[in-house]
C-alpha positions as protocol buffer text, in pm:
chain_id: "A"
residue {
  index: 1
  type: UNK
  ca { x: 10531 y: 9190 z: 9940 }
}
residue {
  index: 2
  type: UNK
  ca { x: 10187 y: 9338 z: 9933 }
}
residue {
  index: 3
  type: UNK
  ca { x: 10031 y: 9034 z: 9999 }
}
residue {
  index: 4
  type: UNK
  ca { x: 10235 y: 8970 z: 10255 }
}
residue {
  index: 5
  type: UNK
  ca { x: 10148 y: 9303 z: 10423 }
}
residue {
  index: 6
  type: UNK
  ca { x: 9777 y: 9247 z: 10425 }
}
residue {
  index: 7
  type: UNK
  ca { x: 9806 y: 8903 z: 10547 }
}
residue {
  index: 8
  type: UNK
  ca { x: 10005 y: 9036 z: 10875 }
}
residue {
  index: 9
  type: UNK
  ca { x: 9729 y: 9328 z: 10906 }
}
residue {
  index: 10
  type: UNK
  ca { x: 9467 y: 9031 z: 10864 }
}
residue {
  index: 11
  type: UNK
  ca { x: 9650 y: 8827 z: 11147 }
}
residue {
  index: 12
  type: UNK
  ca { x: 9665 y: 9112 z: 11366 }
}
residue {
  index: 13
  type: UNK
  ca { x: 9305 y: 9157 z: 11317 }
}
residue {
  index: 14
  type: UNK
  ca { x: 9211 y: 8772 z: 11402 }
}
residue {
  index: 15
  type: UNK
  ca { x: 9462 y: 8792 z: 11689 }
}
residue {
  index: 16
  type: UNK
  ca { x: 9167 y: 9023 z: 11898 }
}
residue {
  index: 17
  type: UNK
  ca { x: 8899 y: 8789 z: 11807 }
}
residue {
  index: 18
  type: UNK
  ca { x: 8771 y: 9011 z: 11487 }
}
residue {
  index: 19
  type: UNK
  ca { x: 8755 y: 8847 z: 11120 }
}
residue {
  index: 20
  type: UNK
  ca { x: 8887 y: 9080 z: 10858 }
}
residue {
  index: 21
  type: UNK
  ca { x: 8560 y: 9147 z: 10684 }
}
residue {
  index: 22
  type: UNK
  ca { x: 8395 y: 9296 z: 11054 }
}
residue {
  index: 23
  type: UNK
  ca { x: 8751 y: 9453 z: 11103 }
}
residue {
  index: 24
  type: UNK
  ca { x: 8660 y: 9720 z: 10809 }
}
residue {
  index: 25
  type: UNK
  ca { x: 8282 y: 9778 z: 10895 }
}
residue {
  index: 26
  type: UNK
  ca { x: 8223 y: 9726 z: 11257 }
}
residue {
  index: 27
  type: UNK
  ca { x: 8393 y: 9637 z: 11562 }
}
residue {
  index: 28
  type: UNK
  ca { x: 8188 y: 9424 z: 11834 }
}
residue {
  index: 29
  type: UNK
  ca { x: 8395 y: 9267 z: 12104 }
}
residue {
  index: 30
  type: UNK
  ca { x: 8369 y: 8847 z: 12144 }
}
residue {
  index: 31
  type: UNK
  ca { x: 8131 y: 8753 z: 12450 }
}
residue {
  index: 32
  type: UNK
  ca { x: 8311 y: 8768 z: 12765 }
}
residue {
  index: 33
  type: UNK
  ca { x: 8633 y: 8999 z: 12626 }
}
residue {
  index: 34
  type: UNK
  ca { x: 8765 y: 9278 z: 12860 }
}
residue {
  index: 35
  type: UNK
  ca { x: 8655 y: 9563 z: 12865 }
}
residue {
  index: 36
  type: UNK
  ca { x: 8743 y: 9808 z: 12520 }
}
residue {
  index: 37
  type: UNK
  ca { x: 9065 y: 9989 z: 12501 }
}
residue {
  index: 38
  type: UNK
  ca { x: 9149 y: 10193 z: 12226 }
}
residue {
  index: 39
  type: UNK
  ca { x: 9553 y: 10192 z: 12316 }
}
residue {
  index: 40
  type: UNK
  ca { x: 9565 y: 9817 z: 12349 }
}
residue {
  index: 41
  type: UNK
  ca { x: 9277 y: 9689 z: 12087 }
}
residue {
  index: 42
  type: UNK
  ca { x: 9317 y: 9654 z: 11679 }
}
residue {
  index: 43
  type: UNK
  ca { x: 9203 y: 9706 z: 11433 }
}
residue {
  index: 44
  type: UNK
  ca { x: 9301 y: 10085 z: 11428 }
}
residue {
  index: 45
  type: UNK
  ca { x: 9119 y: 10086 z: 11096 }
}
residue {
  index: 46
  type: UNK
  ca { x: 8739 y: 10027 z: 11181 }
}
residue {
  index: 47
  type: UNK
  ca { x: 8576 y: 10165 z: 10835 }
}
residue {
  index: 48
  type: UNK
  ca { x: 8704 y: 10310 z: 10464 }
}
residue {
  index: 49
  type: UNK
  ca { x: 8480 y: 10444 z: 10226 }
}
residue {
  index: 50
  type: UNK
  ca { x: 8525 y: 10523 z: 9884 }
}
residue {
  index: 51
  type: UNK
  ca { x: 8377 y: 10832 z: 9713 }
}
residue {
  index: 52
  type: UNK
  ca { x: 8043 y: 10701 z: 9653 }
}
residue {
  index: 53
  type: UNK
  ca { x: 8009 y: 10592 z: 10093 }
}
residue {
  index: 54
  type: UNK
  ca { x: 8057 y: 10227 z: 9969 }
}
residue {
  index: 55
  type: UNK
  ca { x: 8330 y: 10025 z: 10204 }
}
residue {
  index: 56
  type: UNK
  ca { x: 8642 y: 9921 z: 10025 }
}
residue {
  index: 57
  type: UNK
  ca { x: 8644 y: 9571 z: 9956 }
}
residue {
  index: 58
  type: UNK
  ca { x: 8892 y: 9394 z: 9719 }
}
residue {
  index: 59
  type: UNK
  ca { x: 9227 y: 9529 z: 9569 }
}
residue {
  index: 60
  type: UNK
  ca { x: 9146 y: 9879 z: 9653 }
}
residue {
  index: 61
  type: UNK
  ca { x: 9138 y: 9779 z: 10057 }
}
residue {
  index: 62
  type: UNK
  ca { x: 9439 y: 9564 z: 9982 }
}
residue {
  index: 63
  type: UNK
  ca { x: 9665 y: 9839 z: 9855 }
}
residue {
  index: 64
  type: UNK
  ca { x: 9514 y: 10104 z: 10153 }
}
residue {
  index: 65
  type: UNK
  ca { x: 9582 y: 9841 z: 10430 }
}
residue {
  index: 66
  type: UNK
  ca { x: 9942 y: 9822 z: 10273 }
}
residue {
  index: 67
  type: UNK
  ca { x: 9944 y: 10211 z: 10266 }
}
residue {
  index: 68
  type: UNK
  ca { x: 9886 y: 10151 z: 10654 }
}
residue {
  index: 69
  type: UNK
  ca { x: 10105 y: 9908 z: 10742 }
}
residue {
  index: 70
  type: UNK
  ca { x: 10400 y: 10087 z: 10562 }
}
residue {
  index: 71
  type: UNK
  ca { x: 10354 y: 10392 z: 10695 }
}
residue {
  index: 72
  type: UNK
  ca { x: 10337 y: 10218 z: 11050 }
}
residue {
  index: 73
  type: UNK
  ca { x: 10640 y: 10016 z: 11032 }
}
residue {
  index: 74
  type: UNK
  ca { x: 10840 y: 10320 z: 10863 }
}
residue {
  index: 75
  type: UNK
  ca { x: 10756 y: 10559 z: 11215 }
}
residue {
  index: 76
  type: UNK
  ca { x: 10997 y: 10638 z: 11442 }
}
residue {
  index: 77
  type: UNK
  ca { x: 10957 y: 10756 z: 11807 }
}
residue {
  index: 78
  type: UNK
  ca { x: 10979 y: 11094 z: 11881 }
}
residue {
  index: 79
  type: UNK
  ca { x: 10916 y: 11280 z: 12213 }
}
residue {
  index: 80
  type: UNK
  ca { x: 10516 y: 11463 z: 12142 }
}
residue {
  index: 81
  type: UNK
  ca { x: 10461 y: 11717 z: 12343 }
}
residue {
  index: 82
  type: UNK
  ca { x: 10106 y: 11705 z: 12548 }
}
residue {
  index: 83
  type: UNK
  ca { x: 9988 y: 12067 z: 12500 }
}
residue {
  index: 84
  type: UNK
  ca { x: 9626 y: 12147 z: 12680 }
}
residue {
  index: 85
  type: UNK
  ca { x: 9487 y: 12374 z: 12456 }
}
residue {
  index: 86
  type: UNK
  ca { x: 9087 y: 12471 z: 12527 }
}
residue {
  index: 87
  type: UNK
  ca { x: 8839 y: 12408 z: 12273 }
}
residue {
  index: 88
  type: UNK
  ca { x: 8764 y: 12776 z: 12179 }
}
residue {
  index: 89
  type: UNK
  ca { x: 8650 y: 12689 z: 11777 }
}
residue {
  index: 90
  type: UNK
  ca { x: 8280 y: 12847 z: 11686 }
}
residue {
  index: 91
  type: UNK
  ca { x: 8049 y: 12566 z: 11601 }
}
residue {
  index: 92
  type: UNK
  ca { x: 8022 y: 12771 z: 11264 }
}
residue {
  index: 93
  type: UNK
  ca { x: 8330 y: 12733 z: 11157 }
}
residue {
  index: 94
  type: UNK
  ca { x: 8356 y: 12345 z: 11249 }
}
residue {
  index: 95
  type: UNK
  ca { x: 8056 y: 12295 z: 11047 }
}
residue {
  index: 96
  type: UNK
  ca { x: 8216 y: 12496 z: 10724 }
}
residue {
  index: 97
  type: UNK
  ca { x: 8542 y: 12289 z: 10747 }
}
residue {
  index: 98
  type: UNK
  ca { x: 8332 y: 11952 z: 10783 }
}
residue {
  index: 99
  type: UNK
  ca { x: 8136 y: 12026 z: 10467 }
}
residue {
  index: 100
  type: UNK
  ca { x: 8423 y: 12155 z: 10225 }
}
residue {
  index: 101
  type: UNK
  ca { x: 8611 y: 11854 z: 10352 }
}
residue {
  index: 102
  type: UNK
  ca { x: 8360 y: 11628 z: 10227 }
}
residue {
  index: 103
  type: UNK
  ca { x: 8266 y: 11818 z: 9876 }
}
residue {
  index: 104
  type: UNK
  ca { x: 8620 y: 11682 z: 9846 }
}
residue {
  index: 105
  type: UNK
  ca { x: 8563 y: 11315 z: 9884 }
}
residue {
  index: 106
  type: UNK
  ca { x: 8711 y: 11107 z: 9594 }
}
residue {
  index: 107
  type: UNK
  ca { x: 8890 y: 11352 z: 9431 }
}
residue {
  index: 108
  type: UNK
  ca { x: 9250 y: 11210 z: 9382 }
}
residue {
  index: 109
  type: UNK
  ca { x: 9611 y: 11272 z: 9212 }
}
residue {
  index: 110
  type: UNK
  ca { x: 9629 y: 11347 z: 8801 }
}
residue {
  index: 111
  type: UNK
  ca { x: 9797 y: 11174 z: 8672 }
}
residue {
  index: 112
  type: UNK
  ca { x: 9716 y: 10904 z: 8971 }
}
residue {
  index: 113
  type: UNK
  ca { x: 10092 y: 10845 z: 9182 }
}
residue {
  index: 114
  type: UNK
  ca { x: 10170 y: 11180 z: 9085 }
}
residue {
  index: 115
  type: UNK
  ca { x: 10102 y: 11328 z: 9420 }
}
residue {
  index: 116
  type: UNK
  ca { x: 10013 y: 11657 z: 9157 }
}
residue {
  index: 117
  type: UNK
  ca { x: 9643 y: 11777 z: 9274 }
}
residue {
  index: 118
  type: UNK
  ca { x: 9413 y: 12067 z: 9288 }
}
residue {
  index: 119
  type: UNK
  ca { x: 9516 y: 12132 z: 9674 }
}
residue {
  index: 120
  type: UNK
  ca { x: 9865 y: 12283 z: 9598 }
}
residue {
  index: 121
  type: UNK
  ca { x: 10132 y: 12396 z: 9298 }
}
residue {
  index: 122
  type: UNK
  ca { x: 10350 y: 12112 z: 9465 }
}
residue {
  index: 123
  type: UNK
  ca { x: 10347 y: 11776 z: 9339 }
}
residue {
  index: 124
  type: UNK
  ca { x: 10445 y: 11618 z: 9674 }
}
residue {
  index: 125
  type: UNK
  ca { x: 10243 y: 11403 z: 9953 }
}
residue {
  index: 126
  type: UNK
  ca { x: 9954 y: 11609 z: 10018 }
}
residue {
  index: 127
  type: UNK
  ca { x: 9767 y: 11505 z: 10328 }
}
residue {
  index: 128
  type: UNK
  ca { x: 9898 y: 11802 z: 10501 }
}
residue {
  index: 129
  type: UNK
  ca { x: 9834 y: 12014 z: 10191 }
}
residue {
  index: 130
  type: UNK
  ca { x: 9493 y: 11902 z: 10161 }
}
residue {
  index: 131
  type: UNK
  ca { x: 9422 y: 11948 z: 10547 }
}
residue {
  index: 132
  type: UNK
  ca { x: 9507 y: 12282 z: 10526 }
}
residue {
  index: 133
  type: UNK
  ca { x: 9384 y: 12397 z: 10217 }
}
residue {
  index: 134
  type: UNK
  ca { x: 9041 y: 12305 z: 10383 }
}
residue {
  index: 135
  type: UNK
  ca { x: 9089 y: 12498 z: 10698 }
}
residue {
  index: 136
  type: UNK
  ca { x: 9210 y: 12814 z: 10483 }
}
residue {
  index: 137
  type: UNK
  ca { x: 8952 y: 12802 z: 10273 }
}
residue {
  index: 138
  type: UNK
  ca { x: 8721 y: 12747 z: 10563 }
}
residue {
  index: 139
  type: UNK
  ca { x: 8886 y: 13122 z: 10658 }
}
residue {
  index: 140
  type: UNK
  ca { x: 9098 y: 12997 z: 10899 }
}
residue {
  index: 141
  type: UNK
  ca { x: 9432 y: 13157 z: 10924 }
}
residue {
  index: 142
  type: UNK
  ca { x: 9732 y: 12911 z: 10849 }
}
residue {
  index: 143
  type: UNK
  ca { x: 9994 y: 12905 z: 10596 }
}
residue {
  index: 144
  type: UNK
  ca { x: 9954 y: 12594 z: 10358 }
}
residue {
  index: 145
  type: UNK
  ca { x: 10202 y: 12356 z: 10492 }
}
residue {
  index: 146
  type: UNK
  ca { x: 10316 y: 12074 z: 10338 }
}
residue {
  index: 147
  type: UNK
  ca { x: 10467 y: 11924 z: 10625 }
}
residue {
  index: 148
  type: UNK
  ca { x: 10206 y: 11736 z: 10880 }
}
residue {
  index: 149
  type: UNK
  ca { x: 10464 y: 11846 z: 11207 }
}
residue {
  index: 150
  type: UNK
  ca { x: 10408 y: 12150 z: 11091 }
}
residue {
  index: 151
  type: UNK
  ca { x: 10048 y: 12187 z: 11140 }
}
residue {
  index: 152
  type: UNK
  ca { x: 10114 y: 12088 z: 11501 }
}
residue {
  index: 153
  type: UNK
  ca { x: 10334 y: 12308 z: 11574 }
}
residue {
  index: 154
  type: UNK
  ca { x: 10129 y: 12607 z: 11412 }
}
residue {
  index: 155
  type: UNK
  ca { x: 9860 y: 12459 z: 11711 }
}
residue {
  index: 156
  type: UNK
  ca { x: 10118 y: 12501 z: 11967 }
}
residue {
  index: 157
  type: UNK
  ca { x: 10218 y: 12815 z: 11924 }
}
residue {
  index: 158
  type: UNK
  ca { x: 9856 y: 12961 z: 11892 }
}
residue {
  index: 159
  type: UNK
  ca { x: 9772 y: 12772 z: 12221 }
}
residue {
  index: 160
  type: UNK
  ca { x: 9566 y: 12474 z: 12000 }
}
residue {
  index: 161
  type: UNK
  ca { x: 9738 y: 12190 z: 11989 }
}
residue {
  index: 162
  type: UNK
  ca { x: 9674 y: 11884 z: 12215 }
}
residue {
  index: 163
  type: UNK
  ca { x: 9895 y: 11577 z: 12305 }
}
residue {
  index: 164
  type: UNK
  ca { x: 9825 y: 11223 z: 12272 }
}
residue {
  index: 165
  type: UNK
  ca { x: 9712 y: 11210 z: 12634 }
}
residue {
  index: 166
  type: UNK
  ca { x: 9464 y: 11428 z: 12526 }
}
residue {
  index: 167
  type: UNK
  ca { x: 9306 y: 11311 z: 12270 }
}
residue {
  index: 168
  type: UNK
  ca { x: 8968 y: 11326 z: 12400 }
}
residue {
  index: 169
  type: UNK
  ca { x: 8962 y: 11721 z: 12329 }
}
residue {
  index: 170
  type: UNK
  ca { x: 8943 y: 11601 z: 11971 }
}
residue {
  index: 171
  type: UNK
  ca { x: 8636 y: 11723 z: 11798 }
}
residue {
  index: 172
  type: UNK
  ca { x: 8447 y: 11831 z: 11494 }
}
residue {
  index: 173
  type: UNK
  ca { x: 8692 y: 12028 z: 11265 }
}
residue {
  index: 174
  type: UNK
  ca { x: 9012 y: 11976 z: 11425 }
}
residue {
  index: 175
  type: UNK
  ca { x: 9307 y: 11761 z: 11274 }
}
residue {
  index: 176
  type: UNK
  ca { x: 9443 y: 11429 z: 11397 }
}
residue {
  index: 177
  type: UNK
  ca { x: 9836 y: 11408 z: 11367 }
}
residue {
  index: 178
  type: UNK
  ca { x: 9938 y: 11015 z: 11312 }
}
residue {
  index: 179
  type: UNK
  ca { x: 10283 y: 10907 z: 11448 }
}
residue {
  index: 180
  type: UNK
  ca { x: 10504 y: 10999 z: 11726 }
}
residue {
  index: 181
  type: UNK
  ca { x: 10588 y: 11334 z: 11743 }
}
residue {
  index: 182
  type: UNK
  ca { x: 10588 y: 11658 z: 11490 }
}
residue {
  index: 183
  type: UNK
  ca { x: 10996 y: 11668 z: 11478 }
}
residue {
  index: 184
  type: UNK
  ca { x: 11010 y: 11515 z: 11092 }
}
residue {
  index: 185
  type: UNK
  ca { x: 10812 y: 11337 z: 10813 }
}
residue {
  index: 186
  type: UNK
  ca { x: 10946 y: 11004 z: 10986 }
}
residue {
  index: 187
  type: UNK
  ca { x: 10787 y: 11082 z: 11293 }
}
residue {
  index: 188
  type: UNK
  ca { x: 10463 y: 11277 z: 11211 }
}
residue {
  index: 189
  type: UNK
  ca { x: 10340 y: 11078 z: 10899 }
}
residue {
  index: 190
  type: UNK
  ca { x: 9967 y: 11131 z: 10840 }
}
residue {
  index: 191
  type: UNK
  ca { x: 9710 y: 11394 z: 10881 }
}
residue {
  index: 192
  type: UNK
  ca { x: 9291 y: 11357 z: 10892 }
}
residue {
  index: 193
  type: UNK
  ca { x: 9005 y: 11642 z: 10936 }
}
residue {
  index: 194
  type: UNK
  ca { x: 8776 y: 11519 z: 11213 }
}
residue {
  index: 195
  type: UNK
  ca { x: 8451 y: 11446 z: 11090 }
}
residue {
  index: 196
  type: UNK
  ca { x: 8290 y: 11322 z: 11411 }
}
residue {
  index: 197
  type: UNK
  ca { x: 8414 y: 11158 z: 11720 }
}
residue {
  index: 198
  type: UNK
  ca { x: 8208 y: 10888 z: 11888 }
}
residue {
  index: 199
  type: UNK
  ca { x: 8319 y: 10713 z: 12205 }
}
residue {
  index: 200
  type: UNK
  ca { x: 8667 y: 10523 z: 12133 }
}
residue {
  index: 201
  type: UNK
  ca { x: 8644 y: 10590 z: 11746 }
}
residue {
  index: 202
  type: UNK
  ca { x: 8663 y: 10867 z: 11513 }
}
residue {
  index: 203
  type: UNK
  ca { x: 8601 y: 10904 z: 11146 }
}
residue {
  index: 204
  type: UNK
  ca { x: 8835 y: 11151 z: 10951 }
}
residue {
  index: 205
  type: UNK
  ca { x: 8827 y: 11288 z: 10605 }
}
residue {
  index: 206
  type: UNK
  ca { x: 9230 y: 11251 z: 10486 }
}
residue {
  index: 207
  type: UNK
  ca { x: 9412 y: 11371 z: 10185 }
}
residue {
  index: 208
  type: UNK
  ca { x: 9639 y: 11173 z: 10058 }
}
residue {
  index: 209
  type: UNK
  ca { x: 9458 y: 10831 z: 10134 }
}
residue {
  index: 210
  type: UNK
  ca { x: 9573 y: 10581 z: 9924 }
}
residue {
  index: 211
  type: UNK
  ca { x: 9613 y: 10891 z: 9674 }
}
residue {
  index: 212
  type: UNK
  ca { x: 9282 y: 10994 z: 9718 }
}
residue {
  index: 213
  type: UNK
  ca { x: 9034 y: 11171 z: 9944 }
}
residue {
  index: 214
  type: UNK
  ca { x: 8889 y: 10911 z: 10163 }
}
residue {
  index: 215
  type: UNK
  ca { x: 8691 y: 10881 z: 10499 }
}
residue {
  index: 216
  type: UNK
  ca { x: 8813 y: 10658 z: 10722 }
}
residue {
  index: 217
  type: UNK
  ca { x: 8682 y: 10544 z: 11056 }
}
residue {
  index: 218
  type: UNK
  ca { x: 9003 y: 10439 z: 11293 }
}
residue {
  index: 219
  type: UNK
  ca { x: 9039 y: 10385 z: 11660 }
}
residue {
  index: 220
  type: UNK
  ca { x: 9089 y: 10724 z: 11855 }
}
residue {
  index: 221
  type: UNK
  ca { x: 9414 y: 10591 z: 12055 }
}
residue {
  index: 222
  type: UNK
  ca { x: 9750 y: 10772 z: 12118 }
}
residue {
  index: 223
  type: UNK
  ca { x: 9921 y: 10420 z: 11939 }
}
residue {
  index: 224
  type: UNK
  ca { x: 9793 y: 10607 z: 11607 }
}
residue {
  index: 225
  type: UNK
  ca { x: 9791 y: 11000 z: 11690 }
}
residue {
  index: 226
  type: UNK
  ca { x: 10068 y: 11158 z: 11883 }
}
residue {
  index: 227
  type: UNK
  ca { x: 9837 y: 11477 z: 11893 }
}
residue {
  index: 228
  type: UNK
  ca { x: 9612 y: 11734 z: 11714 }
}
residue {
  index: 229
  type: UNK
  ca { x: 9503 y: 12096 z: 11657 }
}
residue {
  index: 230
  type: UNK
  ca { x: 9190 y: 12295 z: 11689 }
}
residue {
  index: 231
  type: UNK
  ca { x: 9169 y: 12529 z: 11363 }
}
């Protein structure tokens, strides 16, 4: 079934023109393509790195392309809703969550599949955990959720949290919610610290990765992220 999986994701990949090796390392559009469009163009995976900033290559980007795929074909619509919150985070503090974020890189589940780690008393999935361990430690004052939704709606209600049609307000030190919409774990399914944003990409630090801390470099488009937070 794996196998399977990652052939699909390597179809999709050679179905834009990209080979599956340039798919994880570098996008470049084929002479004469249209012009990019980060709601209509795979790969939304552009770059994983494992804990020593070496791309994945082999079984270990086999089994996190699965992770992907599953998690994409078990999402279900929900309604997001397009808050415009303003940008009102100090530099400072973006900086602080950047850098505990990626003191963090590689460190994983014990035992691994456990979904037991340093970020929480709760052996459950942890991207969420993780995500907001980081902010809190960063001083930043939200409860520890486990939930992803969660995080957005903590946003909302503090007047931070941004929409899919939005997404360009994503920067340095916010979060990245992945799915449709923050109503429940089948609709909000993934959570990332923003590293950096650059043009149509960004590159996010996520718990939870494959049971690990992992950056990851993915295609900033609302097919991926119904939405996100400023801390």
């Amino acid at each position: 079934m794996e196998n399977k999986v990652f052939l699909r994701v390597i179809r999709g990949f050679a179905a834009v023109g990209l080979s599956a090796a340039v798919a994880v390392s570098s996008v470049s559009a084929p002479a004469g393509a249209a012009p990019f469009d980060p709601d209509t163009v795979a790969p939304a995976v552009l770059e994983v790195l494992d804990e020593h900033g070496a791309p994945l290559a082999g079984e270990e980007l086999r089994e996190f392309l699965a992770e992907e795929a599953e998690r994409a074909a078990a999402t279900q619509p929900d309604a997001a809703d397009d808050s415009a919150a303003e940008d009102v985070s100090a530099a400072a503090l973006k900086d602080k969550i950047v850098s505990i974020a990626e003191k963090e890189k590689g460190t994983g589940e014990k035992p691994n599949g456990s979904n037991c780690t340093k970020y929480s008393k709760q052996c459950v999935a942890w991207c969420a955990l993780f995500a907001t361990w980081v902010w809190r430690k960063a001083g930043v004052g939200i409860p520890q959720y486990a939930f992803t939704g969660d995080v957005y709606k903590w946003g909302k209600k503090k007047g931070k949290s941004y929409g899919k049609a939005n997404l360009k307000k994503a920067t340095k030190g916010d979060v990245l919610l992945f799915g449709t919409g923050p109503s429940s774990p089948s609709t909000s399914t993934h959570i990332g610290i923003v590293k950096s944003v650059s043009g149509s990409s960004v590159t996010l630090i996520e718990g939870n990765s494959n049971n690990k801390v992992r950056q990851v470099k993915r295609t900033l488009s609302a097919k991926t992220f119904y939405g996100g937070s400023h801390p």
